[in-house]
N, CA, C and O atoms as a Maestro MAE file, in Angstrom:
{
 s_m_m2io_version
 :::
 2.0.0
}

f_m_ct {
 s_m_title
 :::
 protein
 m_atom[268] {
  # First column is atom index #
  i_m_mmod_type
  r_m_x_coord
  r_m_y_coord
  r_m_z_coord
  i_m_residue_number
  s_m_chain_name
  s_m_pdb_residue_name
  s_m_pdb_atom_name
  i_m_atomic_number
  :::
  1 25 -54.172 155.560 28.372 1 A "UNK " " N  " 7
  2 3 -54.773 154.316 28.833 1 A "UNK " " CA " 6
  3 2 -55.971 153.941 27.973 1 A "UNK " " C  " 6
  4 15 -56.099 152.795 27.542 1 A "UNK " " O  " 8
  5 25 -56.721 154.767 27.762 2 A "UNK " " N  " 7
  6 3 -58.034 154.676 26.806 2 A "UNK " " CA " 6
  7 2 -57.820 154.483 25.232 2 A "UNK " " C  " 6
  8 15 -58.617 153.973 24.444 2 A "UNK " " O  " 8
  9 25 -56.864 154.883 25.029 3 A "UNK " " N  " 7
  10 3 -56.437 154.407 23.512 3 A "UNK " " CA " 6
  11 2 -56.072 153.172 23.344 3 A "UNK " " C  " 6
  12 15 -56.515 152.371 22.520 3 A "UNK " " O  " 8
  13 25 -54.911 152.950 24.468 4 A "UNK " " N  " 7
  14 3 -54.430 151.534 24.768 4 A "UNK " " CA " 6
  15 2 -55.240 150.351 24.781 4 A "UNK " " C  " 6
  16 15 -54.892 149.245 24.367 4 A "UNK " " O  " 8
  17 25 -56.534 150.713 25.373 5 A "UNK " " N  " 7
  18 3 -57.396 149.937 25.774 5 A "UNK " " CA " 6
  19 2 -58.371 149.113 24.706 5 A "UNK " " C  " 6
  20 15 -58.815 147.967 24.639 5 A "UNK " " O  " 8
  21 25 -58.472 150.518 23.783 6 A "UNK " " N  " 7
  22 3 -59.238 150.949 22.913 6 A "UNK " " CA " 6
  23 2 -58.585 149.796 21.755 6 A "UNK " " C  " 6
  24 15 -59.396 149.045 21.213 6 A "UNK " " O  " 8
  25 25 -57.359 149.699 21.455 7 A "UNK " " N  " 7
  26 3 -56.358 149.024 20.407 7 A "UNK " " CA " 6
  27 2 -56.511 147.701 20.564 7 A "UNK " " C  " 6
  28 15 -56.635 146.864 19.669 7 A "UNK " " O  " 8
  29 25 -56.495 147.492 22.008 8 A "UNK " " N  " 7
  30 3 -56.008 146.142 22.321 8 A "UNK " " CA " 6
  31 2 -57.449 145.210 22.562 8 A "UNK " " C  " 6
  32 15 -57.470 144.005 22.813 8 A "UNK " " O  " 8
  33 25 -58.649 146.125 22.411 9 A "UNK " " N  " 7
  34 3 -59.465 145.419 22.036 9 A "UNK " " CA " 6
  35 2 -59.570 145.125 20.458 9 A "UNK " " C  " 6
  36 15 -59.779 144.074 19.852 9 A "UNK " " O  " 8
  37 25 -59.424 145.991 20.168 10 A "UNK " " N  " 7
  38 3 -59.354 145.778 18.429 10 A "UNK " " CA " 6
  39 2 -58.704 144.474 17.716 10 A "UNK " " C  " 6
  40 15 -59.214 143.610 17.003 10 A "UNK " " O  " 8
  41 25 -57.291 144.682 18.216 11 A "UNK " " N  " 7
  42 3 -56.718 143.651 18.336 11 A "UNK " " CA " 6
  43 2 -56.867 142.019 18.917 11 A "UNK " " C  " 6
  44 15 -56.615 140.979 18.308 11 A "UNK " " O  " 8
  45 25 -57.214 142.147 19.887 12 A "UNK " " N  " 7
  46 3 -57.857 141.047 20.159 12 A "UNK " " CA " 6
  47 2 -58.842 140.328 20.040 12 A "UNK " " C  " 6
  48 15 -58.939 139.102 20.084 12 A "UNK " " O  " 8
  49 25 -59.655 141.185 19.873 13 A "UNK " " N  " 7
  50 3 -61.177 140.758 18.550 13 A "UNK " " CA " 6
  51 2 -61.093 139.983 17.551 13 A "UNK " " C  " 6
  52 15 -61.781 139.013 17.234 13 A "UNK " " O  " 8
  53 25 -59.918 140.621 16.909 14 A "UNK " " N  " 7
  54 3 -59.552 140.082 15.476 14 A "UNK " " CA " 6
  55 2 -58.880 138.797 15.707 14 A "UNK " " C  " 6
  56 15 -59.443 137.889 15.096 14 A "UNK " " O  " 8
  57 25 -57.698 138.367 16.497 15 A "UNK " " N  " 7
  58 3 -57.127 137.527 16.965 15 A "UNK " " CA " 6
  59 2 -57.833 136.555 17.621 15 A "UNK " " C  " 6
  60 15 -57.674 135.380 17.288 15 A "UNK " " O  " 8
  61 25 -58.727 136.908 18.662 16 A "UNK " " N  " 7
  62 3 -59.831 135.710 18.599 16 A "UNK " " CA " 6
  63 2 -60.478 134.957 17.524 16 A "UNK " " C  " 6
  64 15 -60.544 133.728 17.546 16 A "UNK " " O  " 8
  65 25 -60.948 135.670 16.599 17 A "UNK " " N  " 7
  66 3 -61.778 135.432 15.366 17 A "UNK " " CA " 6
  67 2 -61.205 134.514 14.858 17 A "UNK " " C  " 6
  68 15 -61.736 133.403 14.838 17 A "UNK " " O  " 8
  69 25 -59.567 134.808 14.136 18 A "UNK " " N  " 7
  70 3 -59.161 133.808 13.721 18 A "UNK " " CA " 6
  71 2 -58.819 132.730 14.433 18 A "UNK " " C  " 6
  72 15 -59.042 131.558 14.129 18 A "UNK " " O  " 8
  73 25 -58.063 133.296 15.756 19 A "UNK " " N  " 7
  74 3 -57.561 131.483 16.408 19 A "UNK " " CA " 6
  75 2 -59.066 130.571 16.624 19 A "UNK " " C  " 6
  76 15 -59.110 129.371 16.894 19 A "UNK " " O  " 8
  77 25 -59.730 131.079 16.514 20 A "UNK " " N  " 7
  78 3 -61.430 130.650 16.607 20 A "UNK " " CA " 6
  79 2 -61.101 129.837 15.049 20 A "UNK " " C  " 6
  80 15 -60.542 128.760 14.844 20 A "UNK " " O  " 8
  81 25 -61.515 130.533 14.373 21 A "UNK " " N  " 7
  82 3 -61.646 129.763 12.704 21 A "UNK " " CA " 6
  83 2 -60.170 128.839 12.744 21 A "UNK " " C  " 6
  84 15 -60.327 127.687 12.341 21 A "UNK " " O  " 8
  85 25 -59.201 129.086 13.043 22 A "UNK " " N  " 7
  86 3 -58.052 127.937 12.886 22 A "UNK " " CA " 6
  87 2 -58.440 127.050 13.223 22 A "UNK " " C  " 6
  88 15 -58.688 126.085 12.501 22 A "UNK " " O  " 8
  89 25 -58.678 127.133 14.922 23 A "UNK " " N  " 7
  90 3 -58.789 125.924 15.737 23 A "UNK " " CA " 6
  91 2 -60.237 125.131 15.366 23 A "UNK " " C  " 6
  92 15 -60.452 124.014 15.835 23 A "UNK " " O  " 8
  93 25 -61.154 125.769 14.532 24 A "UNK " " N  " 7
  94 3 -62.560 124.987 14.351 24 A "UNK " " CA " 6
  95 2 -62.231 123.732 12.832 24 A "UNK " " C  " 6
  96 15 -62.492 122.593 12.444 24 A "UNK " " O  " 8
  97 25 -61.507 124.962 12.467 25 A "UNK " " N  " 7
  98 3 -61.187 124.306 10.781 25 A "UNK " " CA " 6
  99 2 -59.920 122.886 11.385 25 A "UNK " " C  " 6
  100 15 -60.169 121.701 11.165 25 A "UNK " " O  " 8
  101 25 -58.849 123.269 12.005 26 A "UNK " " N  " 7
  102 3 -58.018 121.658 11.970 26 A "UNK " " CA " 6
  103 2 -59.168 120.554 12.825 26 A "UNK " " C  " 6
  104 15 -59.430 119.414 12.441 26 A "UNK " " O  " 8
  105 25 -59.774 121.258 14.109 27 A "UNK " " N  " 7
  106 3 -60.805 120.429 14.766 27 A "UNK " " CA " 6
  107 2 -61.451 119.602 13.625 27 A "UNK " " C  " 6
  108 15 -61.008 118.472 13.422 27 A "UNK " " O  " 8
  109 25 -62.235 119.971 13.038 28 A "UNK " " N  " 7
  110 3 -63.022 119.230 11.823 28 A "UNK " " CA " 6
  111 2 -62.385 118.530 10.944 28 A "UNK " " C  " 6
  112 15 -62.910 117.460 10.636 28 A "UNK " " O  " 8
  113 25 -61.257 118.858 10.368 29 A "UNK " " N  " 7
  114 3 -60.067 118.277 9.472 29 A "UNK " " CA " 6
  115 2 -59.612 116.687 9.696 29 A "UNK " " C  " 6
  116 15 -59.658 115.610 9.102 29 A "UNK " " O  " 8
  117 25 -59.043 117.380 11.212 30 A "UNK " " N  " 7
  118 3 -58.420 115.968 11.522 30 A "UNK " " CA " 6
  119 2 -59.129 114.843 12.385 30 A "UNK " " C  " 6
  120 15 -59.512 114.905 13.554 30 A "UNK " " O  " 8
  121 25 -59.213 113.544 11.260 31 A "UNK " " N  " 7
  122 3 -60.197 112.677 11.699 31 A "UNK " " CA " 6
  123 2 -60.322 112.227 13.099 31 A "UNK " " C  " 6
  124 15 -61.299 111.517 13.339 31 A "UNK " " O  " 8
  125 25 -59.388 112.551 14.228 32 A "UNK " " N  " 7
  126 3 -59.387 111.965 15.740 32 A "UNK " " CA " 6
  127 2 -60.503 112.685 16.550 32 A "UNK " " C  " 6
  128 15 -61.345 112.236 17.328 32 A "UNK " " O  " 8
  129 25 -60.206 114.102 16.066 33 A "UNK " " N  " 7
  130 3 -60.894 114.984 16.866 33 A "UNK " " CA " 6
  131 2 -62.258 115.121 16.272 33 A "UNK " " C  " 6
  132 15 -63.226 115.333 17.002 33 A "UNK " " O  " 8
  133 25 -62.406 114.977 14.617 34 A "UNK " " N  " 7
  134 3 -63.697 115.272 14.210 34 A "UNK " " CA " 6
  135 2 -64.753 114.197 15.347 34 A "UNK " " C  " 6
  136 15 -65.626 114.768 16.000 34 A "UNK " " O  " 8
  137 25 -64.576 112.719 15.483 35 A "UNK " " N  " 7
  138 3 -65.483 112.600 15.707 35 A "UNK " " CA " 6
  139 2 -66.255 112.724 16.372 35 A "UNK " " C  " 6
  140 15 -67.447 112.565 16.110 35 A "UNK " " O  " 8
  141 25 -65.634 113.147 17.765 36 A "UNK " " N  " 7
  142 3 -66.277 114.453 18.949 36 A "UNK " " CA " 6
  143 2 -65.732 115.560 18.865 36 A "UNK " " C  " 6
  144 15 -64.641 115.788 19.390 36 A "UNK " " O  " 8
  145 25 -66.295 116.291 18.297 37 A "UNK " " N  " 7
  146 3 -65.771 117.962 17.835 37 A "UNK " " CA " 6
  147 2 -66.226 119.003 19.287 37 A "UNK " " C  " 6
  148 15 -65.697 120.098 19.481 37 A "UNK " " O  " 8
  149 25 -67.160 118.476 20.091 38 A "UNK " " N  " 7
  150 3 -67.691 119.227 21.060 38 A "UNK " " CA " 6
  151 2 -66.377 119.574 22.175 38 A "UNK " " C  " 6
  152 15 -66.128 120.719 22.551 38 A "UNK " " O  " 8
  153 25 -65.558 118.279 22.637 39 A "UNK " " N  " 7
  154 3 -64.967 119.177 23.584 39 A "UNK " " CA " 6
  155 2 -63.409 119.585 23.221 39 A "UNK " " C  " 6
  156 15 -62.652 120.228 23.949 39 A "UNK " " O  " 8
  157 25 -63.176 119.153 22.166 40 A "UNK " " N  " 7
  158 3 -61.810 120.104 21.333 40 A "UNK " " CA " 6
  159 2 -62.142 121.577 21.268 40 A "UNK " " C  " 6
  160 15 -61.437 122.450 21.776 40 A "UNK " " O  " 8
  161 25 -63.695 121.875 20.352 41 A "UNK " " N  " 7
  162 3 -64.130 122.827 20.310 41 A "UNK " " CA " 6
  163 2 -63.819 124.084 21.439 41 A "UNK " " C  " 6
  164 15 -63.094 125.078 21.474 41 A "UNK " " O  " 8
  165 25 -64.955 123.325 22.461 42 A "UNK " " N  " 7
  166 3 -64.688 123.483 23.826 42 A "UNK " " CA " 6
  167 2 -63.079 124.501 24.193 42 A "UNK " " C  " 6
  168 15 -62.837 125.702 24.309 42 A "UNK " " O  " 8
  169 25 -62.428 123.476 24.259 43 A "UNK " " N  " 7
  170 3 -60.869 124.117 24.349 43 A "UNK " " CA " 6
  171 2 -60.195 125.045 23.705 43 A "UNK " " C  " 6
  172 15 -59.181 125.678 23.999 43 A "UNK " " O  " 8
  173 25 -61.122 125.044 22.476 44 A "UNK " " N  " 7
  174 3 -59.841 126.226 21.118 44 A "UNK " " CA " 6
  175 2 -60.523 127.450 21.488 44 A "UNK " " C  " 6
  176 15 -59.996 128.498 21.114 44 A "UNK " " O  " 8
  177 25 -62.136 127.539 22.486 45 A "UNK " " N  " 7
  178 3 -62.326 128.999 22.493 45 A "UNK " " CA " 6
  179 2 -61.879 129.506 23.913 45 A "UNK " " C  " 6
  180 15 -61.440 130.645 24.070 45 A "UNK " " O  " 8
  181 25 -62.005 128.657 24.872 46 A "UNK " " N  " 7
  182 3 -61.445 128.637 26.038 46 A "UNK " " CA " 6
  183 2 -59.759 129.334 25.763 46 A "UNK " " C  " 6
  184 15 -59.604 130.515 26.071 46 A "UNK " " O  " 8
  185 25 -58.808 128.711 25.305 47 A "UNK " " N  " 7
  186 3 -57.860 128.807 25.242 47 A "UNK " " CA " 6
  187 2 -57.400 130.199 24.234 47 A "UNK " " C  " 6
  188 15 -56.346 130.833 24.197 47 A "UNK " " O  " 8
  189 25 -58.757 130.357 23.413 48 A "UNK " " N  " 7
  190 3 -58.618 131.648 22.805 48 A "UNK " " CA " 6
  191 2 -58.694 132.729 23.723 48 A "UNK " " C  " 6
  192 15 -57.767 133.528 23.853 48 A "UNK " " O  " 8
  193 25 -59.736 132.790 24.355 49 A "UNK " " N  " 7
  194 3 -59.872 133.436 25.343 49 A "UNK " " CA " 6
  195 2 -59.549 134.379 26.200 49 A "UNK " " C  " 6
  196 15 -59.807 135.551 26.475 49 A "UNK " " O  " 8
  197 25 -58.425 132.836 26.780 50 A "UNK " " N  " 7
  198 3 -57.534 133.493 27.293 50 A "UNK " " CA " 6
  199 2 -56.325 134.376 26.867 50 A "UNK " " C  " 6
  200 15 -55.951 135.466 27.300 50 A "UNK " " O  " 8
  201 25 -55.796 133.520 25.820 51 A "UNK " " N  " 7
  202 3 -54.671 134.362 24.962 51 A "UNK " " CA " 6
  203 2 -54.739 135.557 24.610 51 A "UNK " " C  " 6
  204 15 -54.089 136.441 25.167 51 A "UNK " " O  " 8
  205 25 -55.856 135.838 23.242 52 A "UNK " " N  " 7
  206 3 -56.022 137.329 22.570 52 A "UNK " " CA " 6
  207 2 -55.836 138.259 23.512 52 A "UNK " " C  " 6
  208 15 -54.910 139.066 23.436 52 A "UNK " " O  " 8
  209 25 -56.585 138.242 24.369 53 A "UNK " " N  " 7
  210 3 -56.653 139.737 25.428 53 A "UNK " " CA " 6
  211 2 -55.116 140.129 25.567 53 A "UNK " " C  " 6
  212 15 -54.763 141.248 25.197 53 A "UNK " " O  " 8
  213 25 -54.214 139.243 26.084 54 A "UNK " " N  " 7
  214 3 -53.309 139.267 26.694 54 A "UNK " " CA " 6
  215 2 -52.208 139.791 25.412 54 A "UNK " " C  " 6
  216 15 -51.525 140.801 25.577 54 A "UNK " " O  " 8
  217 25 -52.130 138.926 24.061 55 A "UNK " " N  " 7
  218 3 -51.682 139.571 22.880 55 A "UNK " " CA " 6
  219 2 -52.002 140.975 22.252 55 A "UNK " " C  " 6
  220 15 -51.292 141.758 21.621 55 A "UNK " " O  " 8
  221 25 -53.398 141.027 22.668 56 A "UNK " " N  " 7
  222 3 -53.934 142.569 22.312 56 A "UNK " " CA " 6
  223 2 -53.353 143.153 22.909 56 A "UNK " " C  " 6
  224 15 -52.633 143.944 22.300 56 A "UNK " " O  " 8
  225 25 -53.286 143.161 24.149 57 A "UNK " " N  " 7
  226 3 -52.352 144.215 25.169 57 A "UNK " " CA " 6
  227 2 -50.798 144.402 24.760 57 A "UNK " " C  " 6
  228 15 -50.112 145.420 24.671 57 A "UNK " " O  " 8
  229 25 -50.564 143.327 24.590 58 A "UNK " " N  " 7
  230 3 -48.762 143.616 24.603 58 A "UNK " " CA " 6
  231 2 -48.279 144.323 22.941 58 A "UNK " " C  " 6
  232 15 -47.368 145.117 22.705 58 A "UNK " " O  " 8
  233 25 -49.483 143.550 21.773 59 A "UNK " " N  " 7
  234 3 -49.200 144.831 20.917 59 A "UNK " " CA " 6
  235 2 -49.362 146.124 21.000 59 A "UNK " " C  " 6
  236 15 -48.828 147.171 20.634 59 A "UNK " " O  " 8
  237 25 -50.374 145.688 21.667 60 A "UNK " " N  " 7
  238 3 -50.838 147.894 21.129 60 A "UNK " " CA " 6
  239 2 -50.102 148.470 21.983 60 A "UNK " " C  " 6
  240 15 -50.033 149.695 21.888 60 A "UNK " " O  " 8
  241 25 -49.396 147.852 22.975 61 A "UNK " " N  " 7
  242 3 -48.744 148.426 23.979 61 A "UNK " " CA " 6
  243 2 -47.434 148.527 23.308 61 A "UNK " " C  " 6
  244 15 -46.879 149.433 23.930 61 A "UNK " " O  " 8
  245 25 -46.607 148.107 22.375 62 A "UNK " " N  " 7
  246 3 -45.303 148.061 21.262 62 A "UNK " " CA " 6
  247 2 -46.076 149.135 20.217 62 A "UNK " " C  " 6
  248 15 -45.484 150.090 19.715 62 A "UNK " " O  " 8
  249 25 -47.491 148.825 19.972 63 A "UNK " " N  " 7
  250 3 -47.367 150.103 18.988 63 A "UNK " " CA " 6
  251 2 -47.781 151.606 19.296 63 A "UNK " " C  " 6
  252 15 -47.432 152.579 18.627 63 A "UNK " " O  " 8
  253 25 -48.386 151.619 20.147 64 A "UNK " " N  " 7
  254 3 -48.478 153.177 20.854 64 A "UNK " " CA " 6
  255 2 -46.615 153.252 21.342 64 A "UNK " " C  " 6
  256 15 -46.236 154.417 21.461 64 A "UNK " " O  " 8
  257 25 -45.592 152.260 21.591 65 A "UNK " " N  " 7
  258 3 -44.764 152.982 22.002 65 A "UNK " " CA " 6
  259 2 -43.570 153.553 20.906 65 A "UNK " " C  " 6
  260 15 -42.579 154.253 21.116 65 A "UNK " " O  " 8
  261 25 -44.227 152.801 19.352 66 A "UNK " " N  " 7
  262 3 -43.267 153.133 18.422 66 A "UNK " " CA " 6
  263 2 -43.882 154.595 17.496 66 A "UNK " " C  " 6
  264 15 -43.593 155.069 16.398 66 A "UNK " " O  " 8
  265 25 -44.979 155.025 18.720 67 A "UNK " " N  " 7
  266 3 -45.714 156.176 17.887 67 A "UNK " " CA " 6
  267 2 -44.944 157.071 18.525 67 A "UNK " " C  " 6
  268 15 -45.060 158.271 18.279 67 A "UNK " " O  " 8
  :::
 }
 m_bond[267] {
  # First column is bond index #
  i_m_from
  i_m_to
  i_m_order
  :::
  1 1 2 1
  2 2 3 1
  3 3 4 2
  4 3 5 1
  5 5 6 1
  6 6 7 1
  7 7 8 2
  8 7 9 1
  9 9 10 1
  10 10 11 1
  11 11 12 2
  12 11 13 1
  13 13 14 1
  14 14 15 1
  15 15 16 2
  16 15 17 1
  17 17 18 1
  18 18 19 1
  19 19 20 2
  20 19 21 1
  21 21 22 1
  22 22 23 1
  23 23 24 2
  24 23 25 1
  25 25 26 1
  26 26 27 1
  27 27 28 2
  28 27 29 1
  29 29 30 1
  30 30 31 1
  31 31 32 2
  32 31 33 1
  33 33 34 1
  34 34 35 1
  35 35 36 2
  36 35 37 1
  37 37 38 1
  38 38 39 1
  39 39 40 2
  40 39 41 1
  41 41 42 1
  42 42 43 1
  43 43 44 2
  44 43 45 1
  45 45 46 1
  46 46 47 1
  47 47 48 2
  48 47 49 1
  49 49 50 1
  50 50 51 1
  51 51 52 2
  52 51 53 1
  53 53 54 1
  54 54 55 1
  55 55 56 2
  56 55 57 1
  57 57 58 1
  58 58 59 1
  59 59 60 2
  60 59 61 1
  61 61 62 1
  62 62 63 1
  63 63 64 2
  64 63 65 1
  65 65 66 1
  66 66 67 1
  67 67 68 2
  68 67 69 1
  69 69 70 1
  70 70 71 1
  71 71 72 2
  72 71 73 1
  73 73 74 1
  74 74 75 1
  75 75 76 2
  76 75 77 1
  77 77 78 1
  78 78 79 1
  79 79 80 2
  80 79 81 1
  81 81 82 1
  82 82 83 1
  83 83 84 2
  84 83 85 1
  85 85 86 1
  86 86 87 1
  87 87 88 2
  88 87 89 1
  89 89 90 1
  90 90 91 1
  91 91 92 2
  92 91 93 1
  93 93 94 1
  94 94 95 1
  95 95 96 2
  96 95 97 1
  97 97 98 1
  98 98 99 1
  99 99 100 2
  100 99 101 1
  101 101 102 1
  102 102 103 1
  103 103 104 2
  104 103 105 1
  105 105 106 1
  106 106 107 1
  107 107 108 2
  108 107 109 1
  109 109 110 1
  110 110 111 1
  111 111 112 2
  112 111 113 1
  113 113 114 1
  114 114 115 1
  115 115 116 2
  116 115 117 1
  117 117 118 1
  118 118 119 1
  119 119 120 2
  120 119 121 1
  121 121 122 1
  122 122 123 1
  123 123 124 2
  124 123 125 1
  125 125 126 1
  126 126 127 1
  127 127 128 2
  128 127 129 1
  129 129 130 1
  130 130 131 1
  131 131 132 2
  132 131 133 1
  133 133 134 1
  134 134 135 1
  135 135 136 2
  136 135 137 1
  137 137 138 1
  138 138 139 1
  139 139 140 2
  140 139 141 1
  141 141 142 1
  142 142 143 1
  143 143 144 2
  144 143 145 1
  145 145 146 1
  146 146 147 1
  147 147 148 2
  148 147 149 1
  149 149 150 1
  150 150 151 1
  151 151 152 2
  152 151 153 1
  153 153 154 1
  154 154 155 1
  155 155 156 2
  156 155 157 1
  157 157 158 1
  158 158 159 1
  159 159 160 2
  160 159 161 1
  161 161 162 1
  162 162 163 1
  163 163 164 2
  164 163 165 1
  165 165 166 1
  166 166 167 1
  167 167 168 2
  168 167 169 1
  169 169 170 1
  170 170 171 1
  171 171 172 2
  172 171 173 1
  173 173 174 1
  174 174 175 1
  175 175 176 2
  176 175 177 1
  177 177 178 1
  178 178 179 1
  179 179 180 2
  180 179 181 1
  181 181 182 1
  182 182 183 1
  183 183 184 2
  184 183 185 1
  185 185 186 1
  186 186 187 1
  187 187 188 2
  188 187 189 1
  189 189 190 1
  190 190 191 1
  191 191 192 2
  192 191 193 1
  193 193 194 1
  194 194 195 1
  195 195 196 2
  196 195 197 1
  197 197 198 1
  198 198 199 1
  199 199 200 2
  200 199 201 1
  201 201 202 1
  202 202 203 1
  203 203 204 2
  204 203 205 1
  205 205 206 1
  206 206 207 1
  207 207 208 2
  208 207 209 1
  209 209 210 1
  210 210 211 1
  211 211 212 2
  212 211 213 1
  213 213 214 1
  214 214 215 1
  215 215 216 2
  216 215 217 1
  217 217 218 1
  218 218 219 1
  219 219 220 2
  220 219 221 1
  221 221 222 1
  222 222 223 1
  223 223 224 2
  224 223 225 1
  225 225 226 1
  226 226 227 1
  227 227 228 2
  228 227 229 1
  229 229 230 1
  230 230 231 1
  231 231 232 2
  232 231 233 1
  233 233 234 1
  234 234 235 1
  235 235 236 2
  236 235 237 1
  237 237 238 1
  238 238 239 1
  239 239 240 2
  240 239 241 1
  241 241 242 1
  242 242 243 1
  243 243 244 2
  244 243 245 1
  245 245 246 1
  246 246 247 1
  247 247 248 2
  248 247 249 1
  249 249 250 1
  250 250 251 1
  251 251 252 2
  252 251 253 1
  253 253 254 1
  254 254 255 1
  255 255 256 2
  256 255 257 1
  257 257 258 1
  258 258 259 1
  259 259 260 2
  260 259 261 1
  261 261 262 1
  262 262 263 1
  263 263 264 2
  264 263 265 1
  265 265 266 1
  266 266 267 1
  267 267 268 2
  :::
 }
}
């Protein structure tokens, strides 16, 4: 459980980070959203959020089981 735990934070750290930098970089890009960037913003970390954890888990949980 503690390894598991241990991974899937790792994992999800990292996976935040980027869906973080994706979602900031098209936010700014594309001219609809640039010109209120606050509550797109808003949403890409929210929505990160929620996701990573849940991706962290289900990998490390496939790769502790292919160990």
């Amino acid at each position: 459980m503690g390894t598991r735990f241990q991974l899937a934070s790792i994992i999800g750290s990292i996976a935040f980070i980027v869906l973080i930098g994706i979602g900031f970089i098209v936010i700014l890009t594309v001219p609809e959203l640039s010109r209120n960037p606050v509550y797109p913003m808003i949403w890409a970390v929210v929505i990160s959020a929620i996701i990573t954890p849940v991706a962290g888990w289900v990998i490390a949980s496939k790769i502790i089981k292919v160990r």
